[in-house]
ZALUMPA-806280 format. One record per residue (C-alpha): residue in three letters; x, y, z. Coordinates in nm, 3 decimals, padded with zeros to 5 digits, always signed. Layout:
<r r="ala" X="X" Y="Y" Z="Z"/>
...
END
This chain:
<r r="unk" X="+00.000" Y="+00.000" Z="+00.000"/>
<r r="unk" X="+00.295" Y="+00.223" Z="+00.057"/>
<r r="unk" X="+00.481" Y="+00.223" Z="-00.248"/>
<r r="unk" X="+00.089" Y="+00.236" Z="-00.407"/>
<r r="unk" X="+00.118" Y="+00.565" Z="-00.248"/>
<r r="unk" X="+00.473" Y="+00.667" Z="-00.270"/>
<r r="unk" X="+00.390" Y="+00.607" Z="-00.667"/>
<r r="unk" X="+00.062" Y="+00.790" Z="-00.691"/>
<r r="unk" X="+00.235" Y="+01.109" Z="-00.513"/>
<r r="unk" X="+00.546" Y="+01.067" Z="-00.782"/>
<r r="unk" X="+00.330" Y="+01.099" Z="-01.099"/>
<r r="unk" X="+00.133" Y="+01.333" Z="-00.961"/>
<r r="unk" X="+00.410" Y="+01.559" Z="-00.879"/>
<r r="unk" X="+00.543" Y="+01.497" Z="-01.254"/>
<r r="unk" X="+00.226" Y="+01.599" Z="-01.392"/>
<r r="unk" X="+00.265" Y="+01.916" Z="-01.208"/>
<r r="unk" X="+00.596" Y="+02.001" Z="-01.338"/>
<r r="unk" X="+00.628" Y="+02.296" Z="-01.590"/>
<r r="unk" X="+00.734" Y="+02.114" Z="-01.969"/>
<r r="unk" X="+01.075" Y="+02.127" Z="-02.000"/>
<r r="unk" X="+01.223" Y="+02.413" Z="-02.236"/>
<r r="unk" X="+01.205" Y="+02.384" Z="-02.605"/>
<r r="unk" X="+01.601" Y="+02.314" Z="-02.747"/>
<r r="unk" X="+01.696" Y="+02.578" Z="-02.972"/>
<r r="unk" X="+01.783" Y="+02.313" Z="-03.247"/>
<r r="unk" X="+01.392" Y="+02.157" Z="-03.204"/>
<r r="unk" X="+01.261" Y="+02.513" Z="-03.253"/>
<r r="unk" X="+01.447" Y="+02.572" Z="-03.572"/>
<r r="unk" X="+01.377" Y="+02.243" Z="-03.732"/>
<r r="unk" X="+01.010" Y="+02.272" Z="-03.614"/>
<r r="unk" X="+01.052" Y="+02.640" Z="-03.828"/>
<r r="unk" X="+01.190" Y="+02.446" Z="-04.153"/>
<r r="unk" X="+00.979" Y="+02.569" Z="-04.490"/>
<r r="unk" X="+00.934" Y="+02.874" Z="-04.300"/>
<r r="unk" X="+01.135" Y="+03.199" Z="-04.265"/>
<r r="unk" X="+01.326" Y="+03.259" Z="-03.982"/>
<r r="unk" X="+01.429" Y="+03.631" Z="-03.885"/>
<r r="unk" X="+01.636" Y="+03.573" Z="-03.557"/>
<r r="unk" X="+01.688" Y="+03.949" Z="-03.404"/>
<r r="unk" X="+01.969" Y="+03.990" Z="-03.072"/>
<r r="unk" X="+01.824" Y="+04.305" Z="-02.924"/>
<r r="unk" X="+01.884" Y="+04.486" Z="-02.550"/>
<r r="unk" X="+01.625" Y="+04.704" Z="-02.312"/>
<r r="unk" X="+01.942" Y="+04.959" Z="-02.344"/>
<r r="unk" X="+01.962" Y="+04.966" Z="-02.741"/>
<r r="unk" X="+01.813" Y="+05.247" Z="-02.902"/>
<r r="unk" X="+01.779" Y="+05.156" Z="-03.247"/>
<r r="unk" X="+01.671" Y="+04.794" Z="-03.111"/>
<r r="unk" X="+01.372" Y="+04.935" Z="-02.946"/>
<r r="unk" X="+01.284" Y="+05.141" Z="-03.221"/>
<r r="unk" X="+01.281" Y="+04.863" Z="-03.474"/>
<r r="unk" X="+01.093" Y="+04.617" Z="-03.231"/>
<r r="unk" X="+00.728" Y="+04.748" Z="-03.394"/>
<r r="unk" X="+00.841" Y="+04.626" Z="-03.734"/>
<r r="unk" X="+00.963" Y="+04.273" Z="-03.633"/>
<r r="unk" X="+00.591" Y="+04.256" Z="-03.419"/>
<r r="unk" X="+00.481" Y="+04.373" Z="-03.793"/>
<r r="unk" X="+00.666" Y="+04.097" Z="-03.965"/>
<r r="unk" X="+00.576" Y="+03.816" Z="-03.724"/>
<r r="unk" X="+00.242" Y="+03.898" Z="-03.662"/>
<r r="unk" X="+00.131" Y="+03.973" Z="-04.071"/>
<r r="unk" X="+00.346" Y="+03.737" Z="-04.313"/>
<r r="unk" X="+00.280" Y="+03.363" Z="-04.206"/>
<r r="unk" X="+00.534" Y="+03.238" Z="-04.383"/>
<r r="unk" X="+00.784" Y="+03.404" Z="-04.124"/>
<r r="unk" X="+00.872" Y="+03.372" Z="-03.814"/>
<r r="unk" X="+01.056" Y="+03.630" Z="-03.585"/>
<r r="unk" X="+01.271" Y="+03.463" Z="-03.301"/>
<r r="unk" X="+01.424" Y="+03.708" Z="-03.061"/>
<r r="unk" X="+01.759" Y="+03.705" Z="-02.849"/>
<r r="unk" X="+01.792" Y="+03.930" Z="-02.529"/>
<r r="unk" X="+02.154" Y="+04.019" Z="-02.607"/>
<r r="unk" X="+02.235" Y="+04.013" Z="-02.225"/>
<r r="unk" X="+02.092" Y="+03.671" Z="-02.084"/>
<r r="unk" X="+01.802" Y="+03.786" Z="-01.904"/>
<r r="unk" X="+01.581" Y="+03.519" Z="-01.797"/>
<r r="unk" X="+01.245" Y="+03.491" Z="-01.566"/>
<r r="unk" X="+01.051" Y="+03.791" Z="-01.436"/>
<r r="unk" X="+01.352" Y="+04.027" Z="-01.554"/>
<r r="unk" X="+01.309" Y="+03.916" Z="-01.931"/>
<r r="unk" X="+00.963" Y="+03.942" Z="-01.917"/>
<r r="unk" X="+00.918" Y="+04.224" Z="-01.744"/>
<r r="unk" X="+01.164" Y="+04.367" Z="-02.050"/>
<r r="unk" X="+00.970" Y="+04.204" Z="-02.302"/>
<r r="unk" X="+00.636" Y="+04.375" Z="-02.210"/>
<r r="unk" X="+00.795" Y="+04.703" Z="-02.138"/>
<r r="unk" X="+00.910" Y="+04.722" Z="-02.454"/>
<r r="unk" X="+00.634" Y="+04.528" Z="-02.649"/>
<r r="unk" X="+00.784" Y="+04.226" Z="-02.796"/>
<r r="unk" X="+00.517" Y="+04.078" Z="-02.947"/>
<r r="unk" X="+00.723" Y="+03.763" Z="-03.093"/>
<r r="unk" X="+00.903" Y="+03.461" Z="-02.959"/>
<r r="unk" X="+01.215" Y="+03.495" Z="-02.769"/>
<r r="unk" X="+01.479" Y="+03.202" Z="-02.786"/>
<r r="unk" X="+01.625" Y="+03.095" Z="-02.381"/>
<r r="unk" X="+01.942" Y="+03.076" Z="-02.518"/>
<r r="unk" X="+02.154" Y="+03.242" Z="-02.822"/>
<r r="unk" X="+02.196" Y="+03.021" Z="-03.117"/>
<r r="unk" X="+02.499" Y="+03.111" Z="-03.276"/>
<r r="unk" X="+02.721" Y="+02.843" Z="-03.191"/>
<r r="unk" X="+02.422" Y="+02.610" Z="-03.329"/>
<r r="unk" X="+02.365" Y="+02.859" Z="-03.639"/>
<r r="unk" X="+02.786" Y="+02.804" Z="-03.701"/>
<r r="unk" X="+02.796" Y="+03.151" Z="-03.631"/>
<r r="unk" X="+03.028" Y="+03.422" Z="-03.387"/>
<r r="unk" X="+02.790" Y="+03.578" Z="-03.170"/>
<r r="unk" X="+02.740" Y="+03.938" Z="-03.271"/>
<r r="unk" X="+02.914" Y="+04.226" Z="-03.100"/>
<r r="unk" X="+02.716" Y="+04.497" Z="-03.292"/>
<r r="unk" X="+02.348" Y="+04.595" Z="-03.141"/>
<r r="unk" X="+02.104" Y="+04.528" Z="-03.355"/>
<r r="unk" X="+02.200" Y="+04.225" Z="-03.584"/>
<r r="unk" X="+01.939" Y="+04.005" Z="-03.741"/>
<r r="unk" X="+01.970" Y="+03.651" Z="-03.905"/>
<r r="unk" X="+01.810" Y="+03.546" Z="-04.221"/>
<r r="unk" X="+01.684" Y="+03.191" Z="-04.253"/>
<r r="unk" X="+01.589" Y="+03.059" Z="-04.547"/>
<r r="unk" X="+01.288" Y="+02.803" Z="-04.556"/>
<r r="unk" X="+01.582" Y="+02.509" Z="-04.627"/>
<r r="unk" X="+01.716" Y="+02.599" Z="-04.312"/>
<r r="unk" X="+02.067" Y="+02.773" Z="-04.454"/>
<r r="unk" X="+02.196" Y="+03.124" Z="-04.314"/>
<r r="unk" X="+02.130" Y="+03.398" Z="-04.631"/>
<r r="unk" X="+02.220" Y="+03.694" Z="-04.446"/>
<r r="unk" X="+02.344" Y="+03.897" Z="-04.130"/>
<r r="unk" X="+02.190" Y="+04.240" Z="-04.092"/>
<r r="unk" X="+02.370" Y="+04.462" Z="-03.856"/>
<r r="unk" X="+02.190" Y="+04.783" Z="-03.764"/>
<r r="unk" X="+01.820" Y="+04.894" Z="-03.708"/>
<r r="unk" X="+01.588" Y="+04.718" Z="-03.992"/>
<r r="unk" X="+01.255" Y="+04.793" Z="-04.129"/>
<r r="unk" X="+00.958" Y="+04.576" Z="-04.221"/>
<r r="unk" X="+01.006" Y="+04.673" Z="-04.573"/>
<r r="unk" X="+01.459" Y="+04.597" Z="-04.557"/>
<r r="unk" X="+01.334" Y="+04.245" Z="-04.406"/>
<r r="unk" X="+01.100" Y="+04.126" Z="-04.697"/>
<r r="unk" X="+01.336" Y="+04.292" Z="-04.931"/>
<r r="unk" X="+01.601" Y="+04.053" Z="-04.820"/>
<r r="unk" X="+01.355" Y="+03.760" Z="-04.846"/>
<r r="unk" X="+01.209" Y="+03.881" Z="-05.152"/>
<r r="unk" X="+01.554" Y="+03.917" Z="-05.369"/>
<r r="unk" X="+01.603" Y="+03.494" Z="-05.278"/>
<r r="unk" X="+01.489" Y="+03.251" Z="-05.484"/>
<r r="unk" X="+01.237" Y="+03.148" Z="-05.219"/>
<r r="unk" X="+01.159" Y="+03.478" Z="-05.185"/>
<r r="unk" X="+00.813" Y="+03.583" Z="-04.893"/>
<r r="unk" X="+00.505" Y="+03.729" Z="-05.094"/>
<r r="unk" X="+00.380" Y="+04.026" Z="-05.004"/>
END
């Protein structure tokens, strides 16, 4: 009757357990035959917060994209989140940076974005603020290129 017990108390404390975290590499290859704009942005970058609208634009209105964000500094919990709503980030944010899983140095210039292509290959690094219109122009001049 004990271990009955010990048992029932076990799975029910698993079943109350938050899911464990998404991988980085499962999110990407869950993405494939999409676009992927990955964006490294901080609460303290200017011209990140200014071209945070657009990438909510982007994410939210072309379905065959999808915007991951960064938080250049590591912030996790209540501190990310509590940066993500003050500054409106309407899109996914990634737990940890990809670049050592994209093959890539991990940027030292505020704001850089990543083009994916649907295939899953790196087309382009962006550094600097971009617009909704620079993003699909990038996509657009591929030969899988997003329709507007």
């Amino acid at each position: 009757m004990r271990i009955a017990c010990f048992s029932l108390l076990f799975i029910t404390l698993a079943a109350c357990q938050p899911p464990a975290p998404e991988s980085n590499a499962a999110i990407l290859e869950g993405l494939r035959g999409q676009w992927v704009v990955i964006n490294y942005w901080a609460e303290w970058c200017k011209p990140c917060i200014k071209e945070i609208p657009e990438l909510n634009a982007l994410d939210r209105e072309h379905g065959t994209v999808t915007v991951l964000g960064v938080n250049y500094d590591g912030a996790t919990g209540e501190a990310l989140q509590a940066q993500l709503d003050t500054l409106d980030v309407q899109f996914r944010t990634l737990r940890e940076d990809p670049a050592a899983l994209l093959g890539i140095n991990r940027p030292n210039v505020l704001p850089t974005t990543i083009i994916i292509n649907p295939a899953g290959e790196l087309l382009a690094t962006l550094i600097g603020p971009q617009t909704l219109e620079s993003l699909l122009a990038v996509t657009a001049n591929s030969d899988n290129g997003v329709t507007h």
